[in-house]
DSSP file (Angstrom, degrees, kcal/mol; ACC not computed):
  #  RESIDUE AA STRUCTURE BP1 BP2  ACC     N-H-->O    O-->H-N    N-H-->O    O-->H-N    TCO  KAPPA ALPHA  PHI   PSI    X-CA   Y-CA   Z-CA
    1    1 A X              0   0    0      0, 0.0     2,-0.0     0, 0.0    32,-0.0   0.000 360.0 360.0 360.0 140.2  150.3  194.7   56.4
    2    2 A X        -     0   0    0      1,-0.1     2,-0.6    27,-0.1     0, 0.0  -0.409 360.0-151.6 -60.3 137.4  150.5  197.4   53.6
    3    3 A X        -     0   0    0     -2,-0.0    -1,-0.1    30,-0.0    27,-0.1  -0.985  17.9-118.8-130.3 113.1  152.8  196.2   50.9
    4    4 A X        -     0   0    0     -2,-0.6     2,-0.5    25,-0.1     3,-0.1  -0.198  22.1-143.2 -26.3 136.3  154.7  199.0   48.8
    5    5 A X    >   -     0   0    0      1,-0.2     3,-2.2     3,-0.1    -1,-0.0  -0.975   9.0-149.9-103.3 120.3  153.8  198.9   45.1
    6    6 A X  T 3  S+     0   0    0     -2,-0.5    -1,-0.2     1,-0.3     2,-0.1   0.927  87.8  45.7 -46.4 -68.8  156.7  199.7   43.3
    7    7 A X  T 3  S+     0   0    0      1,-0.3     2,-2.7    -3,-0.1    -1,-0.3   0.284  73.4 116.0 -64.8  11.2  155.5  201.3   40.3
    8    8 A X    <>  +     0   0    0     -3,-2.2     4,-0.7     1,-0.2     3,-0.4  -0.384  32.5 154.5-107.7  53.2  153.1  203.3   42.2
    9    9 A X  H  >  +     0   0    0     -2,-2.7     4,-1.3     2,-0.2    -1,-0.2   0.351  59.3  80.0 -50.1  -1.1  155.0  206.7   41.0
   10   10 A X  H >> S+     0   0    0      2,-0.2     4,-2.9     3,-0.1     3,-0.7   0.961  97.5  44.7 -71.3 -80.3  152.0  208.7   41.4
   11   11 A X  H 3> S+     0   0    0     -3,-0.4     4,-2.2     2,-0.3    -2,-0.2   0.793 107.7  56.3 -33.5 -66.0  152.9  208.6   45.3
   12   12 A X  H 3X S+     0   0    0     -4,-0.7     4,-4.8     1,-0.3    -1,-0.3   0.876 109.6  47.2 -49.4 -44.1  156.5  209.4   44.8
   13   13 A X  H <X S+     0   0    0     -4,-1.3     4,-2.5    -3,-0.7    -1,-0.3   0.997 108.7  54.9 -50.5 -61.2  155.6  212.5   42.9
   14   14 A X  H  X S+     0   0    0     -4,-2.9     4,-0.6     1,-0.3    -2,-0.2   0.828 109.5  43.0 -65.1 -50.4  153.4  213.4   45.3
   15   15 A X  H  X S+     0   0    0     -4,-2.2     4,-0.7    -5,-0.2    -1,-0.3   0.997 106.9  60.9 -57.7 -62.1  155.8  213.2   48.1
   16   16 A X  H  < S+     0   0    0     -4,-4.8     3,-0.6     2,-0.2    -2,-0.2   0.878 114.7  36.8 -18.2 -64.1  158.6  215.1   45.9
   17   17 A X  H  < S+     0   0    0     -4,-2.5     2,-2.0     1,-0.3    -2,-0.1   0.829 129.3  39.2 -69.4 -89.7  155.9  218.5   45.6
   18   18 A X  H ><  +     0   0    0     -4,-0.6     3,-1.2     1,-0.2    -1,-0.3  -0.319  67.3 157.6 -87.2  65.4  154.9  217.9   48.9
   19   19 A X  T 3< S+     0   0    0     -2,-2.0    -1,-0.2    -4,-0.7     3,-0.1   0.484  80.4  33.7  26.0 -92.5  157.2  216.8   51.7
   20   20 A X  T 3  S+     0   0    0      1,-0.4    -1,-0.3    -3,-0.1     2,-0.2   0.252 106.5 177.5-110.6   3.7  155.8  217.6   54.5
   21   21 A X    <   -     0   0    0     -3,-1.2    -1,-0.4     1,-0.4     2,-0.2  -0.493  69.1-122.6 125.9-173.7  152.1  217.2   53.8
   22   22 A X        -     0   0    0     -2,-0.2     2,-0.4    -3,-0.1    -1,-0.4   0.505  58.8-167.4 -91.0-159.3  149.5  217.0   53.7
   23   23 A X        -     0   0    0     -2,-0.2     2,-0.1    -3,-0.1     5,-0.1  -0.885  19.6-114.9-146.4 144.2  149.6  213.5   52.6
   24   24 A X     >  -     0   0    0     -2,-0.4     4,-1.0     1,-0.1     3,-0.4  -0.454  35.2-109.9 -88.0 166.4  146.8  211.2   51.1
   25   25 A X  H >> S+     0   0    0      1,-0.3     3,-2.6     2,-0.2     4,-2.1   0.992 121.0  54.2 -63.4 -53.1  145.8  208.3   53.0
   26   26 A X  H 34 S+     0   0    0      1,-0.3     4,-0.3     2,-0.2    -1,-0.3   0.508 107.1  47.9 -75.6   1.9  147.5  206.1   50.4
   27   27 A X  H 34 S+     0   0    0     -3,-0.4    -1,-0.3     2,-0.1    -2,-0.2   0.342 109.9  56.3-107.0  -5.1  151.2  208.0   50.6
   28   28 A X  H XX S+     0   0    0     -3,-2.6     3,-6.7    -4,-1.0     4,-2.1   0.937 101.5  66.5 -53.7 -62.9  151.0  207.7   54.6
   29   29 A X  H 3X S+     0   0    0     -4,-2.1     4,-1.4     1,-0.4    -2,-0.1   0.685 108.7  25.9  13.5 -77.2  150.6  204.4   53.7
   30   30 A X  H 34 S+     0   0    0     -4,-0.3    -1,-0.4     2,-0.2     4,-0.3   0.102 118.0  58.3-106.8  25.7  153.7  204.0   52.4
   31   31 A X  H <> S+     0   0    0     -3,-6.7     4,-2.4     3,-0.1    -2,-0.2   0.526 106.3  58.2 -93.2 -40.0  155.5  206.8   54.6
   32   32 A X  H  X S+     0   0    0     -4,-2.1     4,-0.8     1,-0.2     3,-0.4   0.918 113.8  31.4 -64.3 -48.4  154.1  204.6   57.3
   33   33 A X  H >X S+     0   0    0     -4,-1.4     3,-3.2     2,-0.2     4,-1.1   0.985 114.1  63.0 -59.9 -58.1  156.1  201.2   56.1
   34   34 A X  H 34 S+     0   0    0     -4,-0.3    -1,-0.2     1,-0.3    -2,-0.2   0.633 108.0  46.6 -25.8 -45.5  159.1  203.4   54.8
   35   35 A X  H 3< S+     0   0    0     -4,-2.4    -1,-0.3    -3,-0.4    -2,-0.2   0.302 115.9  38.5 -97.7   4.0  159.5  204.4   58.5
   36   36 A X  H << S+     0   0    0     -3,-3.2     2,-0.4    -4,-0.8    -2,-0.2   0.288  73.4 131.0-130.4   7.2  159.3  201.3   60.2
   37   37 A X    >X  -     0   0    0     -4,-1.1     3,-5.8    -5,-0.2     4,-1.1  -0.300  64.3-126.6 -49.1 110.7  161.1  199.0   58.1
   38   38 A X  T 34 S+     0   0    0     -2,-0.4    -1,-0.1     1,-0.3     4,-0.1   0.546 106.5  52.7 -42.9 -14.8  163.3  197.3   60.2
   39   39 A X  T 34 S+     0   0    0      1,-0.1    -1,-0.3    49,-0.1    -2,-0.1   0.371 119.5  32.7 -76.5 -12.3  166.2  198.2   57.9
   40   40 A X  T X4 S+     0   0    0     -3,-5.8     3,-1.2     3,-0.1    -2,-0.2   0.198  82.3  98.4-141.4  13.3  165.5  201.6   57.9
   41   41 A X  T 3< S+     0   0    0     -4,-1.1    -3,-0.1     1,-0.2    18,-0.1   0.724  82.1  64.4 -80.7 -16.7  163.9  203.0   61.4
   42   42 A X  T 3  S+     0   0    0     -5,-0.3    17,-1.2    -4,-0.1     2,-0.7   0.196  77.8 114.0-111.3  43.4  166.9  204.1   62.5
   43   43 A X  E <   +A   58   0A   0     -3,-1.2     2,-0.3    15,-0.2    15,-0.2  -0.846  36.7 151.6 -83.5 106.8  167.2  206.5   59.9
   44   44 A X  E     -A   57   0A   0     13,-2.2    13,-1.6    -2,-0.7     2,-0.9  -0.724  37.0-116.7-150.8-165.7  167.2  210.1   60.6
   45   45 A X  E     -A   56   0A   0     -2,-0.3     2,-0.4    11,-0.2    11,-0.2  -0.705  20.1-150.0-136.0 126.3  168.3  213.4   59.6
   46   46 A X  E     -A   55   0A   0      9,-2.1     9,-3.5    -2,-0.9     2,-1.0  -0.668  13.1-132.1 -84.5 131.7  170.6  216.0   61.5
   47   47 A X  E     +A   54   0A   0     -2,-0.4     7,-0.3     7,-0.2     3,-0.2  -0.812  30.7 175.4 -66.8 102.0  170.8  220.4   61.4
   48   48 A X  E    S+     0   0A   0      5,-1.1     2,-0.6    -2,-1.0     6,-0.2   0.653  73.5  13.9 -70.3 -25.6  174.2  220.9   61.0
   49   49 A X  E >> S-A   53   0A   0      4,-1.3     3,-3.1     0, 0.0     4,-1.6  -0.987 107.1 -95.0-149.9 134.4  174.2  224.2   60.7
   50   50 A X  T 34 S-     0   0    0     -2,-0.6     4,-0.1     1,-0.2    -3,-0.0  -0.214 100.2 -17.0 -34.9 117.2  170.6  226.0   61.9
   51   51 A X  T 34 S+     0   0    0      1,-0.1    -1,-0.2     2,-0.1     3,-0.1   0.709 132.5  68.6  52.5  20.6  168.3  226.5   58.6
   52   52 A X  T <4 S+     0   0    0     -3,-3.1     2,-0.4     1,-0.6    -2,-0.2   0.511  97.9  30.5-151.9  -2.7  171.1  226.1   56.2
   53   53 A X  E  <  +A   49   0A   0     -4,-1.6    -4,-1.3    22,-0.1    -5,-1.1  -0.881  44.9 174.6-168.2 152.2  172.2  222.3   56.4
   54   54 A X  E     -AB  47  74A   0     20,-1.9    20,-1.2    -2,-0.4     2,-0.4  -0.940   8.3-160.5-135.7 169.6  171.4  219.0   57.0
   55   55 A X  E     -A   46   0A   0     -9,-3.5    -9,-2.1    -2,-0.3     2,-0.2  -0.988  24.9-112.8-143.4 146.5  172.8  215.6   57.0
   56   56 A X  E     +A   45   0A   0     -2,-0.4    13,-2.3    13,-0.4     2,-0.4  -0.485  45.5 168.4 -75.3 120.6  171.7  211.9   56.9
   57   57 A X  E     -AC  44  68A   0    -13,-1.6   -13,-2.2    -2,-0.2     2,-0.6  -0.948  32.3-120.9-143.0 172.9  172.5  209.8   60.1
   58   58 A X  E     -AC  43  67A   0      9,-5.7     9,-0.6    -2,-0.4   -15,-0.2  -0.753  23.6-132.7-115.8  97.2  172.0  206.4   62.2
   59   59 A X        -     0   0    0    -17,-1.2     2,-0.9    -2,-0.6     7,-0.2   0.278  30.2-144.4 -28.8 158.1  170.6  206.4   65.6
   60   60 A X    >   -     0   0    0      4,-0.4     3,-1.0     3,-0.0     4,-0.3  -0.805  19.4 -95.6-126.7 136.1  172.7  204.1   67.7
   61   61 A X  G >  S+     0   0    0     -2,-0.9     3,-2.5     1,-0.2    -1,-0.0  -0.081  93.0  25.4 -49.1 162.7  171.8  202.1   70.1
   62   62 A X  G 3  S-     0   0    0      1,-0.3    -1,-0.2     2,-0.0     3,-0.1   0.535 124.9 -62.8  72.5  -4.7  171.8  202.9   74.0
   63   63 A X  G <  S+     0   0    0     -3,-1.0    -1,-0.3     1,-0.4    -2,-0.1   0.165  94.9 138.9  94.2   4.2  171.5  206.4   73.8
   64   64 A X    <   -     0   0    0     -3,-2.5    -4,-0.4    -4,-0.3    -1,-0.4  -0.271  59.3 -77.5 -59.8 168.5  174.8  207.3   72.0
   65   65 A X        -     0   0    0      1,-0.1     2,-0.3    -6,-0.1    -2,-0.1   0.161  49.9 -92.0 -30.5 168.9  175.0  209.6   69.5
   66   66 A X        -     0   0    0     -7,-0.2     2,-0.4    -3,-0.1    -7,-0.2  -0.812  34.7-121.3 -82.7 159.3  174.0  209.2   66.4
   67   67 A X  E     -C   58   0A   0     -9,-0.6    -9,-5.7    -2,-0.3     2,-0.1  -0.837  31.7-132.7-107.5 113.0  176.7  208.0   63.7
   68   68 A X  E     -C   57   0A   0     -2,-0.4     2,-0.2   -11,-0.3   -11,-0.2  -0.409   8.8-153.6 -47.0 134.3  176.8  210.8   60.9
   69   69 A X    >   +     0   0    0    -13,-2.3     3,-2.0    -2,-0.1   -13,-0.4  -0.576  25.9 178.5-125.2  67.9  176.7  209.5   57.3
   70   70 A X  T 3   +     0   0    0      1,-0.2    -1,-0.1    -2,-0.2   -13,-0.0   0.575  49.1  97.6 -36.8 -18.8  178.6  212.7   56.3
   71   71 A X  T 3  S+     0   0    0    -15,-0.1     2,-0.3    -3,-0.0    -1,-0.2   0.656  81.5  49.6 -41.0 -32.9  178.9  211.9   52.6
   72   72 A X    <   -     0   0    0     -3,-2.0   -16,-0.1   -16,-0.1    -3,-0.0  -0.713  61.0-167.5-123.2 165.5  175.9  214.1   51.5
   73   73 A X        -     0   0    0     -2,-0.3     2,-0.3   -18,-0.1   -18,-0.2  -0.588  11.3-160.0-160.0  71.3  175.4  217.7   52.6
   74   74 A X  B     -B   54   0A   0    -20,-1.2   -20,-1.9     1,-0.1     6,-0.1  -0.480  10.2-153.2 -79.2 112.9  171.6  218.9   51.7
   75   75 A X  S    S+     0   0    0     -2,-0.3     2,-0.3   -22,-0.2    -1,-0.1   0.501  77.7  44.5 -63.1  -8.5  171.4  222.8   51.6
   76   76 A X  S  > S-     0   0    0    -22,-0.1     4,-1.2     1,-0.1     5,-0.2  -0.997  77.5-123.7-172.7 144.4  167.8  222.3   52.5
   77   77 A X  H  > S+     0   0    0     -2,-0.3     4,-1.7     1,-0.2     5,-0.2   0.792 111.8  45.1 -47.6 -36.3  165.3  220.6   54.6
   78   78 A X  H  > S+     0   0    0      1,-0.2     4,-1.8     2,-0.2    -1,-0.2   0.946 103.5  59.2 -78.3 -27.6  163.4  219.3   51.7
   79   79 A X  H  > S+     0   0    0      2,-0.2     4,-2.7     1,-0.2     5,-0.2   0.884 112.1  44.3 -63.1 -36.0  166.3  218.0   49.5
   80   80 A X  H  X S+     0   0    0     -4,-1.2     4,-4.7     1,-0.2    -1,-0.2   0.924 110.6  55.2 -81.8 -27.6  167.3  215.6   52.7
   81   81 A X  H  < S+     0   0    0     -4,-1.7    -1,-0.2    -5,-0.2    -2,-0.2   0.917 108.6  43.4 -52.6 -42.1  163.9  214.7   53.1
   82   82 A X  H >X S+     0   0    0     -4,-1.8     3,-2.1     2,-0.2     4,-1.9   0.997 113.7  54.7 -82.0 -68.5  163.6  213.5   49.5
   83   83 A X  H 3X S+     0   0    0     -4,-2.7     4,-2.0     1,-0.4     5,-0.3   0.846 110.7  46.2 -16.1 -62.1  167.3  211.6   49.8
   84   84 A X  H 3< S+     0   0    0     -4,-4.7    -1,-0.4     2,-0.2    -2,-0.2   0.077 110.2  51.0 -90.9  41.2  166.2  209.8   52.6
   85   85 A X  H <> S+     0   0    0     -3,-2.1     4,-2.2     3,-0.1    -2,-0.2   0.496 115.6  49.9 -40.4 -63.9  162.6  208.9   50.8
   86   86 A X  H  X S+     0   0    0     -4,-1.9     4,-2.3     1,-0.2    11,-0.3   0.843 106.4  48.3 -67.2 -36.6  164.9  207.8   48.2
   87   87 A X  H  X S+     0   0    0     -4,-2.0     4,-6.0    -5,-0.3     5,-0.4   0.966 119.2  41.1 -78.0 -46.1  167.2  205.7   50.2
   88   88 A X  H  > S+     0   0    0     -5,-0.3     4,-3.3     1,-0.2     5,-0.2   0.942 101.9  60.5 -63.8 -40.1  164.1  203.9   51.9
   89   89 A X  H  X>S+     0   0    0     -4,-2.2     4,-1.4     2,-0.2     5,-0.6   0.863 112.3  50.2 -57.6 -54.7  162.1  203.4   49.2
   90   90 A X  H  X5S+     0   0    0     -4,-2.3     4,-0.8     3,-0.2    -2,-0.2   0.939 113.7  39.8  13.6 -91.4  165.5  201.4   48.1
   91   91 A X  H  <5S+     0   0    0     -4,-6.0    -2,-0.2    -5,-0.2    -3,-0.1   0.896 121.3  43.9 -58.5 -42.6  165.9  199.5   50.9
   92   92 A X  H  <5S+     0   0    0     -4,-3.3    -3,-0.2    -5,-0.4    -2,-0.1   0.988 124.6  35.1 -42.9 -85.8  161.8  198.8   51.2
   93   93 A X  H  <5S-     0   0    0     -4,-1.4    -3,-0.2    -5,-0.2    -2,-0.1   0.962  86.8-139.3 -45.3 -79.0  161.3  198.1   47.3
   94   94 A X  S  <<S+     0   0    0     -4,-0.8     2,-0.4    -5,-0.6    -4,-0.1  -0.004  86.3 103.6 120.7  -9.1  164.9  196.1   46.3
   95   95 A X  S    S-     0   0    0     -6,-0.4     2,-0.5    -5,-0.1    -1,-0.4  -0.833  72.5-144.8-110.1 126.1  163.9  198.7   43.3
   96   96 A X        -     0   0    0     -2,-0.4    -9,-0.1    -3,-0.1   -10,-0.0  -0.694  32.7-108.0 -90.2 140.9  165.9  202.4   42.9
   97   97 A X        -     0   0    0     -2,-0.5    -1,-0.0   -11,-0.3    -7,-0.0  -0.300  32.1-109.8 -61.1 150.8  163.6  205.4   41.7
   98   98 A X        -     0   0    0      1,-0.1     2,-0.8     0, 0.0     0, 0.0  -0.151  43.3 -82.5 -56.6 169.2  163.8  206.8   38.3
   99   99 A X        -     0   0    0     -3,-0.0     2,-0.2     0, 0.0    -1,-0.1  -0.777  54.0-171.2 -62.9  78.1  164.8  209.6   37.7
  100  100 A X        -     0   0    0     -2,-0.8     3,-0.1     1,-0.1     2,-0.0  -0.471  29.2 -92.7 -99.8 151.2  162.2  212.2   38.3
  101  101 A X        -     0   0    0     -2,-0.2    -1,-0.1     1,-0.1     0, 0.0  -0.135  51.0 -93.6 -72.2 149.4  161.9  216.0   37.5
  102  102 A X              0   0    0      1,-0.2    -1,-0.1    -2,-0.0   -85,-0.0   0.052 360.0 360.0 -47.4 142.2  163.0  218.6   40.3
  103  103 A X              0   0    0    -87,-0.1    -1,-0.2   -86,-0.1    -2,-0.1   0.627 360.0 360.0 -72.0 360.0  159.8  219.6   42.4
């Protein structure tokens, strides 16, 4: 199995500019672990309001809803996208990212 390298900031950047791809083999890589880490697969991200907000939430088992994690309120698709990068890349690693500059 692919094992994260923490320091491997090259990739973080790389997701930051680009989001939604495309994506080098070696930052699938690690979207691929990110997104099945058993701590973190039921991670996903809700439109609250059509093209103007989103929000971080947790599938639930059994087909409820999902359970809103209301806390954050991202004006934009990419901003939640990069939050929840950040939050997995967390949970994955044990390590939080630096600080890096806005894409």
């Amino acid at each position: 199995m692919f094992a994260i390298d923490p320091g491997r900031l090259d990739l973080v950047r790389e997701f930051r500019e680009r989001p939604f791809g495309p994506h080098s083999p070696e930052l699938q890589a690690v979207l691929n672990v990110l997104r099945a880490a058993r701590h973190c697969q039921n991670l996903l991200l809700v439109c609250t309001r059509p093209h103007r907000e989103w929000i971080l939430a947790e599938k639930q088992p059994g087909g409820l809803p999902p359970r809103l994690l209301t806390d954050r309120v991202f004006a934009s698709l990419q901003e939640a996208e990069w939050h929840a990068f950040r939050v997995r890349w967390e949970a994955v690693t044990g390590q939080p990212l630096p600080p890096l500059d806005p894409a």
